[in-house]
N, CA, C and O atoms as a GROMACS GRO file, in nm:
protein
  224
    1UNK      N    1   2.042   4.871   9.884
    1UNK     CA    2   2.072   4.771   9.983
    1UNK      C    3   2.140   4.653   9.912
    1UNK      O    4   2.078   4.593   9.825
    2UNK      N    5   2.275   4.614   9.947
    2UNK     CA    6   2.369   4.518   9.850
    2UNK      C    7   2.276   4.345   9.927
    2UNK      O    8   2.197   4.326  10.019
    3UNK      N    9   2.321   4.289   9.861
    3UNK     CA   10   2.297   4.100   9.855
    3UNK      C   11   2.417   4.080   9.996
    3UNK      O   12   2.480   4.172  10.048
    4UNK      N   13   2.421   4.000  10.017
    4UNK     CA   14   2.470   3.941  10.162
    4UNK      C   15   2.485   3.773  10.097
    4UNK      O   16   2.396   3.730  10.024
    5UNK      N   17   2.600   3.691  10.131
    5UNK     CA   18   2.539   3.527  10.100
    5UNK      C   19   2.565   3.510  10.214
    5UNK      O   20   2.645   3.572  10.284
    6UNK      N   21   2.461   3.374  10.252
    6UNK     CA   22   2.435   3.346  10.370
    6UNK      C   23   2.497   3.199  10.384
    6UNK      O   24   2.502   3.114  10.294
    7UNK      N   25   2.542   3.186  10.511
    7UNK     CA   26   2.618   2.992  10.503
    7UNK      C   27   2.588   2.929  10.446
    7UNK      O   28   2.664   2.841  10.406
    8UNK      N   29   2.473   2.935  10.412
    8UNK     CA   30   2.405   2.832  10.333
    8UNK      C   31   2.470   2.787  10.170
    8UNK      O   32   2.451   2.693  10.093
    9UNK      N   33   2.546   2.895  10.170
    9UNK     CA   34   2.650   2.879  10.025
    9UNK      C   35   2.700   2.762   9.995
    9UNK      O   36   2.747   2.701  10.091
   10UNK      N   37   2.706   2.708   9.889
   10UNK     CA   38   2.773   2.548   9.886
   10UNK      C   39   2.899   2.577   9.772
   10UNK      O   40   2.953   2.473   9.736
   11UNK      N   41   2.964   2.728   9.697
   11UNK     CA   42   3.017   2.737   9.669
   11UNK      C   43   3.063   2.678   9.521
   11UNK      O   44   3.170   2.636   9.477
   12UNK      N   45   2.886   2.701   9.443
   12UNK     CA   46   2.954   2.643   9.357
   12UNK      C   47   2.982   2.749   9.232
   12UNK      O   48   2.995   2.718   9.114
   13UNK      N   49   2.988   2.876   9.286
   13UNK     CA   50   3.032   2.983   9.154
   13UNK      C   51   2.949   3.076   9.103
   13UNK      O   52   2.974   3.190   9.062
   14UNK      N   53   2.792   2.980   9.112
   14UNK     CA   54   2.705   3.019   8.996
   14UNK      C   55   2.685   3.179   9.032
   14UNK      O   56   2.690   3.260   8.939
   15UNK      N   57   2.671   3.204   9.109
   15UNK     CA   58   2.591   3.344   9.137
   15UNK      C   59   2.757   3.416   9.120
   15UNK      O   60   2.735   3.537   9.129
   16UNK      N   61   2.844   3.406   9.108
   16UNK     CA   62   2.948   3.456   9.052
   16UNK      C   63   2.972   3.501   8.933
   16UNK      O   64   2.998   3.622   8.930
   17UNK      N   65   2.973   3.434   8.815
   17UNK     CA   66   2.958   3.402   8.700
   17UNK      C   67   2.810   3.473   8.660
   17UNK      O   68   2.788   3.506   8.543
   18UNK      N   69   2.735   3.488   8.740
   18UNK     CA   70   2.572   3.574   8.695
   18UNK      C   71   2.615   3.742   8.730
   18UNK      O   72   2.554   3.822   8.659
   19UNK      N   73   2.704   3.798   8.820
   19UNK     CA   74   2.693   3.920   8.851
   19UNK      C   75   2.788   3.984   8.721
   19UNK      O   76   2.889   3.945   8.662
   20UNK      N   77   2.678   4.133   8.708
   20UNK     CA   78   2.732   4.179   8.610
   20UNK      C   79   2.800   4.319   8.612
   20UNK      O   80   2.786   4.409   8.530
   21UNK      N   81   2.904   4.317   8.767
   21UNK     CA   82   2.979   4.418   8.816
   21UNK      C   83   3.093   4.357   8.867
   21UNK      O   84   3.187   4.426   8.908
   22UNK      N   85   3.096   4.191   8.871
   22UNK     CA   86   3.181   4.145   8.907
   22UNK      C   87   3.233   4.126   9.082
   22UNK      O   88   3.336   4.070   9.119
   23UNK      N   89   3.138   4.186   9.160
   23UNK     CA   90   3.082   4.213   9.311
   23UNK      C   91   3.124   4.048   9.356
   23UNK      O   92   3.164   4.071   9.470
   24UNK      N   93   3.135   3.942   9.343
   24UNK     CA   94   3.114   3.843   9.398
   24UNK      C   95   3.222   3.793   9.427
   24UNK      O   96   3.293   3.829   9.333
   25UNK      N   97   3.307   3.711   9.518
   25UNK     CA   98   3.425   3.669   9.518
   25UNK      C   99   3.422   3.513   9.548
   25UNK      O  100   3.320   3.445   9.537
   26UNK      N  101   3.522   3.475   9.578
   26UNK     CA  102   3.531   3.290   9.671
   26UNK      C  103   3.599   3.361   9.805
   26UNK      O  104   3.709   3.417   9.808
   27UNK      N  105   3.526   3.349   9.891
   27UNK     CA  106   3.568   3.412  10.055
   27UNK      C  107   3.660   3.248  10.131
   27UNK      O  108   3.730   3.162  10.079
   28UNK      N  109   3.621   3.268  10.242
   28UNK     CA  110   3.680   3.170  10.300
   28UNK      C  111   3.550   3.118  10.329
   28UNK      O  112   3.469   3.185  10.393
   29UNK      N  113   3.510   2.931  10.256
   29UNK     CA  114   3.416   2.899  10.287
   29UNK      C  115   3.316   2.871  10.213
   29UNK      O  116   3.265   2.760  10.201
   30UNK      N  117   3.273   3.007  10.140
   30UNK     CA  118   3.194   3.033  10.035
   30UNK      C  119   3.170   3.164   9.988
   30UNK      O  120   3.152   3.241  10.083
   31UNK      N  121   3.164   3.214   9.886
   31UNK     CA  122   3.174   3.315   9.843
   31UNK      C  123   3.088   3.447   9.911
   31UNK      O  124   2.983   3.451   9.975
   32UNK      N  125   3.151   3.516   9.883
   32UNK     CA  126   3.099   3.680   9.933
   32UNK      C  127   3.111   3.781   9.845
   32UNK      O  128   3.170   3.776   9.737
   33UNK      N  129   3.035   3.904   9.909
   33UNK     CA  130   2.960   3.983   9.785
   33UNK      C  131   3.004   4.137   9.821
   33UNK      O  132   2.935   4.198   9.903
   34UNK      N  133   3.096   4.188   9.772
   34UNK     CA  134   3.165   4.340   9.776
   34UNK      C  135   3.018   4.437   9.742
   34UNK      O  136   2.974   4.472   9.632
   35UNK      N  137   2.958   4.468   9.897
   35UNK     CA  138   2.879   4.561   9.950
   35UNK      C  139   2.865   4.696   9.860
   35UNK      O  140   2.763   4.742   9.808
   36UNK      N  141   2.994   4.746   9.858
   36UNK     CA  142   2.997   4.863   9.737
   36UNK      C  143   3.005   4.868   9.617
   36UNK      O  144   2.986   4.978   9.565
   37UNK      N  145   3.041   4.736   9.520
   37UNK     CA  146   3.004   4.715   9.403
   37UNK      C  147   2.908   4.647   9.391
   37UNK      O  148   2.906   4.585   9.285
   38UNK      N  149   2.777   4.623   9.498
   38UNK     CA  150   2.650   4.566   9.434
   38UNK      C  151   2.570   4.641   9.394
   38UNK      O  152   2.552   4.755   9.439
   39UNK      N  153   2.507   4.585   9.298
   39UNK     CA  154   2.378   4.651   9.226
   39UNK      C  155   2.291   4.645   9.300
   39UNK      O  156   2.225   4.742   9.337
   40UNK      N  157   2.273   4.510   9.344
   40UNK     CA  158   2.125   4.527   9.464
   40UNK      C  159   2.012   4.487   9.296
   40UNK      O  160   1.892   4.513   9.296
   41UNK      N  161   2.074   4.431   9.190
   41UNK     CA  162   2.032   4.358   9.061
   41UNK      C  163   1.955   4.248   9.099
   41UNK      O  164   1.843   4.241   9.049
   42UNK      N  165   1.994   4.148   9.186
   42UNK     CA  166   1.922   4.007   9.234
   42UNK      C  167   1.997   3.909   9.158
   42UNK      O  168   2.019   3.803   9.216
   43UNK      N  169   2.040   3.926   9.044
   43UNK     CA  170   2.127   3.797   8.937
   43UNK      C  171   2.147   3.702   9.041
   43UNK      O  172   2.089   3.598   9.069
   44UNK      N  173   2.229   3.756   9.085
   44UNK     CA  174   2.330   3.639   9.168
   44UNK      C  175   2.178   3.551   9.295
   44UNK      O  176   2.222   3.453   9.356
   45UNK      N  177   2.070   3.576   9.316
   45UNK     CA  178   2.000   3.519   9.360
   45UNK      C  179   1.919   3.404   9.286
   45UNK      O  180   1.906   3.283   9.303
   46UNK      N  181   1.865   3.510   9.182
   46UNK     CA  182   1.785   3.415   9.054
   46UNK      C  183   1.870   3.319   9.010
   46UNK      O  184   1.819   3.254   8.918
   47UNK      N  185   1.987   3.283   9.040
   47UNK     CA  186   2.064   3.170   8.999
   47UNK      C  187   2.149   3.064   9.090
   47UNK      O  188   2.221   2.973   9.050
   48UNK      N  189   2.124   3.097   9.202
   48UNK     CA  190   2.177   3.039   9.316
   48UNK      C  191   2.062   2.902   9.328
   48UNK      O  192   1.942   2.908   9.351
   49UNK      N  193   2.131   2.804   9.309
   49UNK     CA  194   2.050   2.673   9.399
   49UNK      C  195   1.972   2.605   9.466
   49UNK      O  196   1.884   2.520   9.446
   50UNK      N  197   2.070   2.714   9.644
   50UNK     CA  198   2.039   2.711   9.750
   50UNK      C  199   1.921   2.805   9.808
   50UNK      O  200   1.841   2.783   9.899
   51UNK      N  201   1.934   2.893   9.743
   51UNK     CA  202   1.944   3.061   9.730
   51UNK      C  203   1.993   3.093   9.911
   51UNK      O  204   1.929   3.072  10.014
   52UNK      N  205   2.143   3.159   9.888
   52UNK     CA  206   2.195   3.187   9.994
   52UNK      C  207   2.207   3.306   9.961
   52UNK      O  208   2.202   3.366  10.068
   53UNK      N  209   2.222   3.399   9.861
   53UNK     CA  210   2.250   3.537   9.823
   53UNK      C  211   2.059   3.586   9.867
   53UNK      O  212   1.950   3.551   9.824
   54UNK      N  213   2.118   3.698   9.994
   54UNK     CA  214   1.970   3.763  10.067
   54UNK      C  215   1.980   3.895  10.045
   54UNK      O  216   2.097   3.933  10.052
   55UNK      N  217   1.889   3.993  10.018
   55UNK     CA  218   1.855   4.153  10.032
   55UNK      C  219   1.920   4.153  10.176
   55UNK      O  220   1.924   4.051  10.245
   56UNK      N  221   1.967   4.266  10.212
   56UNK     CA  222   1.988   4.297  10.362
   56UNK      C  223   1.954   4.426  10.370
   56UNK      O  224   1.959   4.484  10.478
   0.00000   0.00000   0.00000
């Protein structure tokens, strides 16, 4: 089950810079997370802020 970020994103990279498949992008807004290259790892959560990156 891939990570999802949720509005709550404030866009500042970090959970970008943590994924280690490279899955994460800058969307329109705030970044988003390529469904088929996630690990479903959590990185990009354990380092989020806000925590807007969710299990779905």
């Amino acid at each position: 089950m891939a990570y999802k970020i949720s509005d709550d994103c404030i866009s500042c990279g970090a959970c970008a810079a943590e994924c280690p498949v490279g899955a994460i992008a800058e969307g329109d807004g705030k970044y988003e997370i390529n469904a088929d290259a996630c690990l479903d790892c959590g990185a990009c959560a354990a380092t989020c802020p806000v925590d807007a990156p969710k299990a779905e």
